[in-house]
C-alpha positions, 0 to 999 in steps of 0.5 A, a space after each residue: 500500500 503505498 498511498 494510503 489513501 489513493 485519489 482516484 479520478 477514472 471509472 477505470 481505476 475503480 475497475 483496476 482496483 475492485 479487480 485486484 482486490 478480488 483476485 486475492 480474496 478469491 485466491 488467497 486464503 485468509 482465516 478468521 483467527 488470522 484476521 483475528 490475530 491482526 486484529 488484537 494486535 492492531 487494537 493494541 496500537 491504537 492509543 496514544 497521541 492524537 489516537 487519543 483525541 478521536 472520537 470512537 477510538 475507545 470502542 474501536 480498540 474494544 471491537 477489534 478485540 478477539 474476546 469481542 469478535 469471536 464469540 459473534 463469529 461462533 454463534 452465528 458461524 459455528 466454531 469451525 468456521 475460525 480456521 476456515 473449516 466445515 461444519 455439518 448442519 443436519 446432512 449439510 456440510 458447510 463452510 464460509 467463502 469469501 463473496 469477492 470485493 466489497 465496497 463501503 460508504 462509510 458516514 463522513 460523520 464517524 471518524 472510526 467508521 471506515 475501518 469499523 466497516 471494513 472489519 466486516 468484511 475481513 473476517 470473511 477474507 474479502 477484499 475491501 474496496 473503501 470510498 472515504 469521505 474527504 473529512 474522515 481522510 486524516 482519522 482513516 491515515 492515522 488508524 491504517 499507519 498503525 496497522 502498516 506497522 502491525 501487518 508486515 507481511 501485508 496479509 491484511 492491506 493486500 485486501 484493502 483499497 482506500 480511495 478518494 474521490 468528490 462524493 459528486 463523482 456520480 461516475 466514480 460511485 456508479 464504477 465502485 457500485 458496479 466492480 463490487 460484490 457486495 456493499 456496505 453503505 452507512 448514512 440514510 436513505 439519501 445515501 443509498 
């Protein structure tokens, strides 16, 4: 990643983009407990400084928590699921695969909701594809610093787009809406 937050101003970089992400979603496999593990890690890094001075900080560093996240993931999922395995329901055997590239909207009002929102889709090992609001930029920079310092091997930032663009871009929401498989969209009905 080397920007962090890479301005975009073509459909067409969308399309680069979404594709990349979802080639490595789709061909690469990331479990729950190692997403997990980057998780803790990366909460244990977010205090400190400016970290501080955000809103929401405290209750992101408790969402990335394993204690917080794999409980829900064994309820709803099964505890096989954590290391990526089956598990039988009935005659069925099941397990969880990833969906592909999922783009976030995230509010331009929550400070932590661009990285609230994609830790969704990192526990399923997707890509994710994140539009952040130009107001949110110098949070967002700061939160995925620490977890550049954090993921040395890139097994998280791989799967992870951050870009920019004027919220008027009605051509560049209609590419981001178009290149991804799944979406997660924060605010009221005019946002959607």
């Amino acid at each position: 990643m080397n920007e962090i937050i890479q301005a975009v101003d073509s459909p067409q970089d969308i399309n680069h983009i979404a594709g990349r992400l979802r080639q490595i979603a789709l061909h690469k496999e990331l479990t729950p407990s190692a997403v997990m593990e980057l998780f803790e890690r990366w909460a244990d890094s977010l205090r400190g400084g400016e970290l501080d001075t955000i809103p929401g900080v405290p209750f992101l560093r408790l969402w990335l928590r394993r204690g917080t996240l794999q409980p829900i993931l064994e309820r709803e999922l099964g505890r096989e699921s954590l290391n990526g395995g089956w598990r039988k329901d009935g005659h069925a055997r099941l397990r969880t695969f990833p969906l592909g590239t999922v783009g976030h909207w995230p509010a331009g009002n929550i400070e932590i909701q661009p990285v609230l929102s994609m830790t969704c889709a990192l526990l399923g090992g997707n890509g994710c594809l994140v539009r952040v609001p130009s107001g949110l930029v110098s949070p967002t920079r700061q939160f995925m610093e620490k977890l550049q310092a954090i993921d040395t091997a890139g097994n998280l930032l791989e799967r992870i787009s951050l870009i920019s663009f004027d919220h008027t871009r009605d051509d560049l929401q209609e590419a981001m809406a178009r290149n991804v498989d799944g979406a997660m969209i924060w605010g009221g009905a005019q946002a959607v």
